[in-house]
BAVEX-272363 format. One record per residue (C-alpha): x, y, z. Coordinates in steps of 0.25 Angstrom, whole numbers, padded with zeros to 4 digits, always signed. Layout:
XYZ/...
END
This chain:
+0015+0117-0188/+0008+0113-0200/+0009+0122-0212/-0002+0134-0215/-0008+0132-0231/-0011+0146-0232/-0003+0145-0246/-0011+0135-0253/-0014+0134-0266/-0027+0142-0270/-0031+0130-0279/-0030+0119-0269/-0041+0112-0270/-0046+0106-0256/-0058+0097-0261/-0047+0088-0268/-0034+0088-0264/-0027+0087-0249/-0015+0093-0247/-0003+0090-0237/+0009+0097-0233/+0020+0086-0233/+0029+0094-0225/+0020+0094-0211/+0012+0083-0217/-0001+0092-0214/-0014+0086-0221/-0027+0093-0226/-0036+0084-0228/-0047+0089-0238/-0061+0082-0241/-0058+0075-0254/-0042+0071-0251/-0035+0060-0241/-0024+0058-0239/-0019+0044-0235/-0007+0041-0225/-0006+0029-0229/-0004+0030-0244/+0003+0043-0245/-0007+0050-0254/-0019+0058-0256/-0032+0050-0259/-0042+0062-0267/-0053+0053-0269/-0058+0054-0256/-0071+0060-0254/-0071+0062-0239/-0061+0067-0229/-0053+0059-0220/-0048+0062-0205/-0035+0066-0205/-0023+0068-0196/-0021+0052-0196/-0035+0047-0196/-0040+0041-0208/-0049+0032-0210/-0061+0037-0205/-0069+0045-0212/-0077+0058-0206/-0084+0070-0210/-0073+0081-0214/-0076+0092-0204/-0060+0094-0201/-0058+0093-0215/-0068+0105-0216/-0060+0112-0205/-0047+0110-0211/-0053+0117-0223/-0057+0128-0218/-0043+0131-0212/-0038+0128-0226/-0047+0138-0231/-0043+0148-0222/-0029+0147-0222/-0028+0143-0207/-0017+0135-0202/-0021+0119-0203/-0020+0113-0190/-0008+0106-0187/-0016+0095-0180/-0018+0091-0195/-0005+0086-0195/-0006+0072-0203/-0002+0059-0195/+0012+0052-0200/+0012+0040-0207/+0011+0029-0199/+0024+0023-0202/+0030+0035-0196/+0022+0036-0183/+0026+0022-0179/+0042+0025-0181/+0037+0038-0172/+0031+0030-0163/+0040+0022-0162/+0052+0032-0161/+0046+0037-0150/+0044+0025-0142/+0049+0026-0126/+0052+0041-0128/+0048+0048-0117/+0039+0059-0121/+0045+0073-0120/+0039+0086-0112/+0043+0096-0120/+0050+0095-0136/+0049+0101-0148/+0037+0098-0155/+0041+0093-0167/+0046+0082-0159/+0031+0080-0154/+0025+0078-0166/+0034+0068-0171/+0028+0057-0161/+0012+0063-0164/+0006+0049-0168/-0009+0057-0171/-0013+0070-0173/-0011+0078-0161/-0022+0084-0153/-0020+0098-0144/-0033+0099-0138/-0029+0100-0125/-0015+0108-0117/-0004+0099-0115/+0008+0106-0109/+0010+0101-0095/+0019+0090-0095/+0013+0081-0086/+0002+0082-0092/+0006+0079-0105/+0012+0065-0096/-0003+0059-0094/-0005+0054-0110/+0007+0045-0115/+0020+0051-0120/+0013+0056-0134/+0000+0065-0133/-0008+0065-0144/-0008+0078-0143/+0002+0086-0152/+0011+0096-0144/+0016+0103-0156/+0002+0110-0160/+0000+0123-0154/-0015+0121-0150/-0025+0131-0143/-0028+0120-0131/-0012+0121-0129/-0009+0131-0117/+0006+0129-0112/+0002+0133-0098/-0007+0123-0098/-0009+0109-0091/-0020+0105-0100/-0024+0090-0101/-0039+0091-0099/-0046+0085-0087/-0051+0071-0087/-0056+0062-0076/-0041+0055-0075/-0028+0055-0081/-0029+0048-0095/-0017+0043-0103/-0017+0033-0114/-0017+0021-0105/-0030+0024-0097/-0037+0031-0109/-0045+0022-0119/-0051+0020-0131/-0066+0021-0128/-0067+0033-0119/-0080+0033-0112/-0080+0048-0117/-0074+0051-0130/-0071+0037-0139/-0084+0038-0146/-0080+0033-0159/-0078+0036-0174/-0087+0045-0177/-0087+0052-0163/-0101+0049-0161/-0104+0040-0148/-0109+0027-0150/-0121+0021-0140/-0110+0015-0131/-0102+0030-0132/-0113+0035-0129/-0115+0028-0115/-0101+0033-0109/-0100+0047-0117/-0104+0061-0108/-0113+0071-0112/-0102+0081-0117/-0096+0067-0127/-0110+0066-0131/-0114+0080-0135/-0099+0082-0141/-0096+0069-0148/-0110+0069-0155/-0110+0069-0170/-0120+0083-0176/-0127+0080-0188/-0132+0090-0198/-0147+0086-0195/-0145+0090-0180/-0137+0102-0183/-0148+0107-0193/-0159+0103-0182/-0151+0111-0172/-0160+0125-0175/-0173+0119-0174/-0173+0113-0160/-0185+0116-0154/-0187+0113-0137/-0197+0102-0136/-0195+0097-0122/-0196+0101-0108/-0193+0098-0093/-0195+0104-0081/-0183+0111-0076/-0181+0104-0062/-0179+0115-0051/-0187+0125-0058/-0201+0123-0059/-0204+0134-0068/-0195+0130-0078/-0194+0118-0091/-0183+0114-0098/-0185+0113-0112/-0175+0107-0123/-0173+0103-0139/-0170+0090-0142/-0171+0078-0132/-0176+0082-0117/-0163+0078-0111/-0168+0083-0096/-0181+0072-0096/-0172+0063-0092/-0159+0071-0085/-0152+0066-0070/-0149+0079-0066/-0143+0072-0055/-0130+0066-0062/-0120+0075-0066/-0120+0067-0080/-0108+0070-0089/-0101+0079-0078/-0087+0073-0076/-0085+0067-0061/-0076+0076-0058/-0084+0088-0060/-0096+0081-0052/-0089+0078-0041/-0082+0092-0040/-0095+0099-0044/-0101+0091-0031/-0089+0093-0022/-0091+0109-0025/-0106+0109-0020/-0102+0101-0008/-0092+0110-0004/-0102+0122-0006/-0113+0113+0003/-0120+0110-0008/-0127+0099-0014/-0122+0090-0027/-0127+0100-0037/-0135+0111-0031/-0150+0111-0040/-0158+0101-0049/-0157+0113-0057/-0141+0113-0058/-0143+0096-0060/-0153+0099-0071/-0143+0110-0078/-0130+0103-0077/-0136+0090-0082/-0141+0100-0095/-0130+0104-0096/-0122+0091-0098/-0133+0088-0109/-0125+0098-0119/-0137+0105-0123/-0138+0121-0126/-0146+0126-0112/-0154+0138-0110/-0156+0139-0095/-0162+0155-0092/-0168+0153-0078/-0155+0155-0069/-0157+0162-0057/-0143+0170-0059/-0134+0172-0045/-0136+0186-0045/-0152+0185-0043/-0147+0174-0032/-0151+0161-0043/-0145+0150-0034/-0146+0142-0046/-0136+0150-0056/-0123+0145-0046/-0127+0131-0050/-0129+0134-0065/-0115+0137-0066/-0110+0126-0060/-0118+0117-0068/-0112+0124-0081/-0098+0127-0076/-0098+0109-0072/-0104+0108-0087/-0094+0116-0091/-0082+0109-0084/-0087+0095-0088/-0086+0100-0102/-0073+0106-0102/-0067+0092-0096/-0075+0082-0103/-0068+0089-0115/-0053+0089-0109/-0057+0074-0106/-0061+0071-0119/-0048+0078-0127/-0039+0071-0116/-0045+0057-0119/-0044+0059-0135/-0030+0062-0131/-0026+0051-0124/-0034+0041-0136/-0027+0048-0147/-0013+0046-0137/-0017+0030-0141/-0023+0029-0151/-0011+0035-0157/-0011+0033-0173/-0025+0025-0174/-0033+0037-0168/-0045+0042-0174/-0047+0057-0172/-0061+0057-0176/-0064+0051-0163/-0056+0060-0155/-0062+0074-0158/-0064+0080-0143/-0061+0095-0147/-0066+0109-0153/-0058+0118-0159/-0054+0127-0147/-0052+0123-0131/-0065+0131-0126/-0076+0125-0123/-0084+0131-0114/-0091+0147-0115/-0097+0151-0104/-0104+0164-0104/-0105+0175-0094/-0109+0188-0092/-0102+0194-0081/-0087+0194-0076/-0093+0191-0063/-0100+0179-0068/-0086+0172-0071/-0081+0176-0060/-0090+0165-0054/-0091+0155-0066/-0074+0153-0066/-0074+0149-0051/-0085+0140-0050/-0080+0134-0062/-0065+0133-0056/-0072+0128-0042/-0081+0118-0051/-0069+0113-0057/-0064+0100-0051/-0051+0101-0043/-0041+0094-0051/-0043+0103-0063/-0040+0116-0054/-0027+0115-0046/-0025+0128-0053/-0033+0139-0057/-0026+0149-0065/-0028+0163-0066/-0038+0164-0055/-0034+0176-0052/-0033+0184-0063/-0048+0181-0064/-0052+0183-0052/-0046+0198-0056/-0055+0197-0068/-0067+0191-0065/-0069+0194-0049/-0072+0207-0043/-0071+0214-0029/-0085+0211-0024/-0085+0195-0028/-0073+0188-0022/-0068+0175-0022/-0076+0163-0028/-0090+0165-0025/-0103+0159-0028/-0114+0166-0036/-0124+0164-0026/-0116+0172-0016/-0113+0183-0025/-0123+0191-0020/-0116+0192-0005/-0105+0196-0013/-0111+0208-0020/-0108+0223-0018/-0109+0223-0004/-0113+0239-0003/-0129+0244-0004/-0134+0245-0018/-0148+0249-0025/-0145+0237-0034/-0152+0224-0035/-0144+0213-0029/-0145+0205-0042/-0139+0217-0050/-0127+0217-0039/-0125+0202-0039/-0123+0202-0054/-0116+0215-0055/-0107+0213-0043/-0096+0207-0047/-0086+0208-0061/-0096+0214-0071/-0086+0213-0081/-0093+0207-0095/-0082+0206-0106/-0073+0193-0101/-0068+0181-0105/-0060+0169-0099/-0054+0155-0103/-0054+0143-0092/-0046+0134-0095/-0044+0117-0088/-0031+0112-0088/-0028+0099-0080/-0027+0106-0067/-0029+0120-0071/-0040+0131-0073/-0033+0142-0082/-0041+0153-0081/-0041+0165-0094/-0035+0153-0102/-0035+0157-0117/-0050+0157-0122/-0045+0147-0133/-0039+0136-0123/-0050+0136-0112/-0059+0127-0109/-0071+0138-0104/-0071+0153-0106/-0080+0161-0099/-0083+0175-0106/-0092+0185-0107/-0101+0187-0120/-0094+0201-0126/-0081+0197-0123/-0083+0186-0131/-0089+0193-0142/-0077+0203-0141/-0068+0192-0143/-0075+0188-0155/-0078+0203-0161/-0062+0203-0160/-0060+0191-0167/-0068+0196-0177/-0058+0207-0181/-0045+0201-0177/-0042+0189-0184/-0030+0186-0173/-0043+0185-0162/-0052+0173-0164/-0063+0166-0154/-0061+0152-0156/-0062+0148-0144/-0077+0150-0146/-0075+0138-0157/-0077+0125-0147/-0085+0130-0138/-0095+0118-0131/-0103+0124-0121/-0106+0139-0120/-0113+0144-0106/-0119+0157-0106/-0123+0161-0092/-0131+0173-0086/-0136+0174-0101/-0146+0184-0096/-0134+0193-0089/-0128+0191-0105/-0141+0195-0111/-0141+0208-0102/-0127+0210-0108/-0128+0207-0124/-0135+0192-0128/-0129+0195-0140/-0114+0194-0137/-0121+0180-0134/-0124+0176-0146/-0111+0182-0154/-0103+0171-0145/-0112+0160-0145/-0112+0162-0161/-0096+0161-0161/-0093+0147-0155/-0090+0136-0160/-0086+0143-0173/-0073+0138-0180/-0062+0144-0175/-0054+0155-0183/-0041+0150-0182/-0036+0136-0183/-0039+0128-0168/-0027+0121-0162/-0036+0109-0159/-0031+0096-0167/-0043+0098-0178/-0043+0082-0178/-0049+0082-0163/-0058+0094-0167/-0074+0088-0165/-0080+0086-0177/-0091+0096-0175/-0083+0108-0171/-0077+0107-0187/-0092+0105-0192/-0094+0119-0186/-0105+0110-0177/-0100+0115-0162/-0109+0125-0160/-0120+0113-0161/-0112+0107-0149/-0111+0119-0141/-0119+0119-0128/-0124+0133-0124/-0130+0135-0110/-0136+0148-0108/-0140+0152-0094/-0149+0164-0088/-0158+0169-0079/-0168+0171-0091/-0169+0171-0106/-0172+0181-0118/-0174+0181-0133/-0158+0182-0135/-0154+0171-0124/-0165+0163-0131/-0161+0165-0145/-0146+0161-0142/-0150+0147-0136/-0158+0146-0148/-0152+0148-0160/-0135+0147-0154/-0137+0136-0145/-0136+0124-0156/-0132+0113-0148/-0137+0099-0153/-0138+0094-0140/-0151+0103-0138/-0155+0112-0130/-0162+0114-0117/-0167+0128-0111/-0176+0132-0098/-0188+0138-0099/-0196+0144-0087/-0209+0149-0082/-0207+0163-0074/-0214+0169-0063/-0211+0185-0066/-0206+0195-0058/-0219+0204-0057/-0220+0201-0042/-0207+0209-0042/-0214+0223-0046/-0216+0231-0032/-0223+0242-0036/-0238+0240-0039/-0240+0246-0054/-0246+0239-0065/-0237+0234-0075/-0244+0234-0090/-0237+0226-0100/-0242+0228-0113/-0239+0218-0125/-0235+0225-0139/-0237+0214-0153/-0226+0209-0159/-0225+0201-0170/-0212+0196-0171/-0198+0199-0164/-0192+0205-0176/-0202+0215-0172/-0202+0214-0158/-0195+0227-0154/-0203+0236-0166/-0216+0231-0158/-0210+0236-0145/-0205+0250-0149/-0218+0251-0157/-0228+0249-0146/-0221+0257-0137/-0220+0269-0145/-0235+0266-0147/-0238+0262-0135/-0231+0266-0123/-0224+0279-0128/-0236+0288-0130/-0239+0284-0115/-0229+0289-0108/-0224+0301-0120/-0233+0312-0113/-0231+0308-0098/-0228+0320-0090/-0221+0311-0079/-0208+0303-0082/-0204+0291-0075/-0205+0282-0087/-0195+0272-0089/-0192+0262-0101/-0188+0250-0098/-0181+0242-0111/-0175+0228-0110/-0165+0230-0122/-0154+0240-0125/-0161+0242-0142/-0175+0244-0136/-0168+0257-0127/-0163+0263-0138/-0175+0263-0147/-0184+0269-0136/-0173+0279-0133/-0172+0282-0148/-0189+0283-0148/-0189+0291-0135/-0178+0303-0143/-0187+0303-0153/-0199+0305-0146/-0190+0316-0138/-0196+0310-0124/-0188+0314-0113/-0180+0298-0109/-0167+0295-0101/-0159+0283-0104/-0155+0270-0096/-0148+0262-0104/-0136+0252-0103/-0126+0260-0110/-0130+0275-0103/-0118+0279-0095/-0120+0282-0081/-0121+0296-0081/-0131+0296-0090/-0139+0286-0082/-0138+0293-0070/-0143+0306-0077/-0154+0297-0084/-0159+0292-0070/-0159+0307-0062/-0167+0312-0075/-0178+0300-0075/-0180+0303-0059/-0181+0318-0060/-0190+0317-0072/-0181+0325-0081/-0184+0314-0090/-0197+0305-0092/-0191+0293-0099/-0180+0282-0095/-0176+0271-0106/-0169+0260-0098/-0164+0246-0102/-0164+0234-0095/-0149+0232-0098/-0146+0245-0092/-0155+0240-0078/-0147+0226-0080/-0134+0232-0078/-0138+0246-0068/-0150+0241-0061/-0154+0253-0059/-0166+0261-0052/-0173+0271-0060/-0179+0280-0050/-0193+0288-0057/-0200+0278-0065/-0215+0279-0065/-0218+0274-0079/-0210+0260-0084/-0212+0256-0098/-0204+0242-0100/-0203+0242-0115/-0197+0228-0116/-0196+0218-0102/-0183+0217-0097/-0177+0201-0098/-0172+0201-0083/-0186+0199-0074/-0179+0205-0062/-0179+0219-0069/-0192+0219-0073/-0196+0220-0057/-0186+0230-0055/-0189+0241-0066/-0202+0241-0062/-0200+0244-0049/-0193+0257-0051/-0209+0261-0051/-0209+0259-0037/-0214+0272-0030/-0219+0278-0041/-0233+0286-0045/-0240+0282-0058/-0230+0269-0060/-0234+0261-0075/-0226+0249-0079/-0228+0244-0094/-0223+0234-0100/-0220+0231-0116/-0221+0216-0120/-0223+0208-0130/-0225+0192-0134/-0210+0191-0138/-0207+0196-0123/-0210+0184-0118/-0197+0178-0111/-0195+0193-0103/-0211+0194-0099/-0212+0179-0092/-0201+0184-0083/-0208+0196-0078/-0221+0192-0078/-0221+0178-0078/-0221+0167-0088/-0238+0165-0088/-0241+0180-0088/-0232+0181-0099/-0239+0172-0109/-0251+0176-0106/-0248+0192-0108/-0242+0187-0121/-0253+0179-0128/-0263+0186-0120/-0272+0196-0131/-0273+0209-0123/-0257+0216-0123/-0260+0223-0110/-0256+0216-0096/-0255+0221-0081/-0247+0218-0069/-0249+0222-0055/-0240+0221-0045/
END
């Protein structure tokens, strides 16, 4: 292995001289030093980097010189994959030499490096030996270098269309030979996918300064739902969309994907609104799409959803296992004359698809609709399918079962729940999990290592856990965060109920620069990811059954994707025509000037306000109802000081202390219950006594708003007040409507009633 300069001199100067260690012939290449092959010798006078590892000639920017100094700096190991070429006279008697030997199956590997023609590339497993058969007796892949895609369990060729070797591989792939500068020419761009275009295009520092000030300038009509506009930055890619082609969707996937929905009686693909969100998909741009009828509130469309991401998702993961495999058959032939520059497929780790969950349960169903959407071939095996249906199943969820259906599969005995609540909550509630998938040629691994998977599928705090622990032991590290290309967030409203901000702490660690030195040859490594440019390539897709200031705030300000991006916007109804009781709802607007002082305007016109109201009330029977866990712990601290007599409902009470809180609240031994909607979110419960209902702030779920309020139901004297103001906006629209709700917060007078 190559040796480790930990022990160089303190006065090397790296922005004049190169050095290189004779006895492994490992070359640094620094920006102002060359060293030529030909001549034996170091030319100082250069200005500019050259490629190295064999490739000269071609002059580019230095962004793996930048990376290799950076190592240097930080006394980690140089890659092997550095290792400079022979010279040429000694690859031709080695080439010769090895002329009608028949390639061995095992060896030591010193013997394989003395027929390496090119630096070698480790992107993808290759320990089966049959495998190892399909390319001609010498790989360009170097079996001598430990790398993190290697996994000796593993038959790992990636998954292309047909078996390629060196004889039915050429030189001007319709996918991935796009030239010098790896940006595809105008008759490259004829042939190439969607997922060459995005990857293969060339960032400039003008687009990545303008990537901040995108502002949404266009709209369409979402088709299927008529109360809802799409609205994008950039070019509007959906005036002109066939939602009726699958484009950029291998043919293997697509007629899978269709044989699947014939099997299940269905039709091709089941909506215009699947088509559309597939077809958005495939465009590469960040989505914002927070109008998903989720399965436990019966959505019929959240099935297809998933599918549409889990095939986005597939597509992506083999379109890059094709891509690798290709450059590697190239490499194989073109031998010494190869230009790595053109070959660059790879990131710095395997990964690279996130998807985030919120639920165990959720999984659960995600992994076995993505192993029934996988394509037969690429599944004769499925590993470790047991062990996780121990982890991720539970007793009242069986087998593989659709989402649509889970509601017959619900608890089956009597309960004062609502259905939604035992859907959602009936299966695995577990919420701190993590699991790598990973494609071999015929295999699904399932719990693969996190670093050589293709998908993981985790949980927000187990994530963050992981990096907190990274964070105090250097022997820990979260690189495979680095490559990361497309990062799902699903049920982000279920997320937000949990913490948003576990959120934002993962999205903030990908596509960093790994920790510790990659095992990827560095000479295959995309230009962009050694820039520090990924995160502009990433492709996030956020989907909910609503939005909020935090949800909003992430696709804004982390979603930096140059591609664009493209969110729905809708016009809601409101749920007042849920309330059962007839009582007068009075919501009254408080002024605010800014956000900063969004929440001092709150507590201050309810101290003012609302307080003095119901402070003298001889009766109790008055509930607060706050939609965050900081605005409970302000009132509860104000309530103390005012020594009212108040009971607490919140997320962290311990159950005791609920059931007391509840018996005291009915009896009237106390006039006051503080409850949170997080608490509601994750107990449902019903609070028997209420007869005054103040919301301090609207809850963000519309369905709880009818609920709360009628726990007035049967009461004498009922009042309901509502605390609003402009910046309530997105939470208002939902319950009352999306017309009332300009109006009541442009309107002069502050005062407005409902009655139902």
């Amino acid at each position: 292995m190559s040796k480790c300069f930990r022990d160089t001199p303190n006065d090397f100067d790296m922005s004049s001289k190169c050095m290189q260690d004779m006895s492994n012939n490992l070359l640094i290449v620094l920006p102002n030093a060359i060293y030529s092959f030909e001549s034996e010798r170091w030319n100082l006078a250069a200005t500019e980097p050259k490629a190295f590892g064999g490739v000269v000639g071609q002059r580019r920017r230095c962004s793996t010189v930048i990376y290799l100094r950076s190592l240097f700096y930080s006394g980690k190991q140089i890659p092997y994959a550095m290792k400079t070429p022979q010279s040429a006279s000694k690859l031709k008697r080695k080439r010769e030499e090895g002329k009608g030997k028949k390639k061995k199956k095992g060896g030591d590997k010193e013997e394989k490096r003395k027929v390496a023609d090119i630096p070698k590339s480790h992107s993808i497993p290759e320990d089966d030996h049959n495998e190892r058969e399909e390319f001609d007796n010498e790989s360009p892949r170097s079996k001598g270098v430990e790398s993190l895609w290697q996994d000796p369990d593993d038959n790992d060729s990636g998954l292309t269309e047909a078996s390629e070797t060196e004889e039915n591989v050429g030189f001007h792939s319709d996918e991935e030979d796009i030239g010098i500068d790896s940006q595809p020419t105008s008759e490259d761009l004829v042939h190439l996918s969607a997922f060459d275009l995005h990857l293969q295009h060339n960032l400039s520092k003008e687009e990545i300064d303008s990537q901040r000030n995108r502002k949404f300038c266009w709209e369409t009509p979402a088709i299927g739902m008529s109360n809802c506009m799409w609205t994008g930055t950039g070019e509007n890619i959906l005036q002109d969309l066939d939602i009726n082609s699958c484009h950029g969707l291998k043919a293997k996937l697509f007629e899978h994907w269709m044989d699947v929905y014939k099997a299940s009686e269905g039709k091709d693909i089941s909506s215009p609104k699947q088509r559309m969100f597939f077809s958005i998909c495939s465009s590469y741009r960040d989505i914002l799409y927070c109008n998903k009828k989720p399965f436990y509130l019966k959505g019929p469309e959240d099935a297809s959803m998933v599918d549409a991401y889990i095939m986005h998702s597939l597509n992506h993961v083999f379109r890059t296992r094709d891509c690798v495999k290709k450059n590697d058959a190239k490499l194989t032939k073109l031998q010494e004359n190869a230009d790595s520059d053109r070959f660059r497929d790879q990131g710095f780790t395997r990964p690279k698809v996130l998807i985030l969950l919120p639920l165990a349960s959720m999984v659960n169903y995600v992994v076995k609709r993505l192993i029934q959407l996988t394509p037969s071939a690429y599944k004769v095996n499925v590993e470790h399918m047991n062990r996780f249906s121990t982890k991720f199943g539970s007793e009242e969820q069986k087998g593989d079962t659709e989402k649509g259906d889970e509601s017959e599969n619900a608890k089956s005995h009597k309960s004062s729940k609502a259905m939604d609540f035992q859907i959602l909550f009936g299966g695995n509630n577990e919420d701190d999990f993590m699991i790598g998938i990973k494609f071999t040629r015929k295999t699904i691994k399932l719990f693969s290592d996190f670093h050589t998977s293709d998908i993981i599928i985790a949980s927000a705090l187990c994530l963050v856990n992981k990096i907190e622990e990274a964070g105090f032991n250097k022997e820990k590290d979260v690189d495979f965060l680095s490559s990361i290309e497309v990062l799902i967030i699903d049920h982000a409203d279920v997320i937000s109920m949990q913490n948003w901000c576990h959120v934002h702490t993962v999205i903030e660690h990908l596509n960093r620069l790994p920790s510790k030195q990659p095992g990827t040859n560095v000479m295959r490594i995309r230009p962009w990811y050694l820039d520090d440019n990924a995160r502009f390539y990433r492709q996030t897709i956020i989907l909910g059954f609503y939005s909020n200031p935090d949800i909003n705030a992430s696709f804004n300000h982390q979603c930096l994707n140059y591609k664009g991006k493209v969110k729905l916007i809708c016009e809601y109804k409101g749920v007042l025509h849920k309330v059962l009781p007839e009582i007068r709802q009075i919501y009254e607007r408080f002024n605010v000037d800014s956000i900063v002082e969004a929440d001092d305007a709150r507590f201050d016109y309810f101290v003012k306000k609302v307080f003095p109201r119901i402070k003298d009330l001889d009766q109790g029977g008055t509930m607060l109802f706050t939609n965050s866990y900081f605005e409970f712990i302000r009132i509860r601290n104000f309530l103390k000081s005012q020594n009212a007599s108040f009971c607490l409902l919140g997320e962290y009470t311990t159950q005791n202390d609920i059931s007391r809180a509840r018996l005291w609240f009915y009896e009237g031994k106390r006039k006051i219950m503080l409850y949170t909607e997080r608490s509601h979110f994750y107990h449902r419960y019903k609070i028997r006594g209420v007869q005054n209902l103040i919301i301090y702030s609207l809850p963000e779920r519309k369905e709880f708003y009818p609920e709360i309020v009628n726990m007035l139901d049967g009461c004498d004297n009922m009042t309901c007040t509502v605390l609003f103001s402009c910046l309530d906006k997105l939470r208002l629209e939902r319950i009352v409507g999306t017309t009332p709700a300009k109006r009541m917060v442009a309107a002069e007078k502050g005062v407005f009633v409902f009655c139902h």
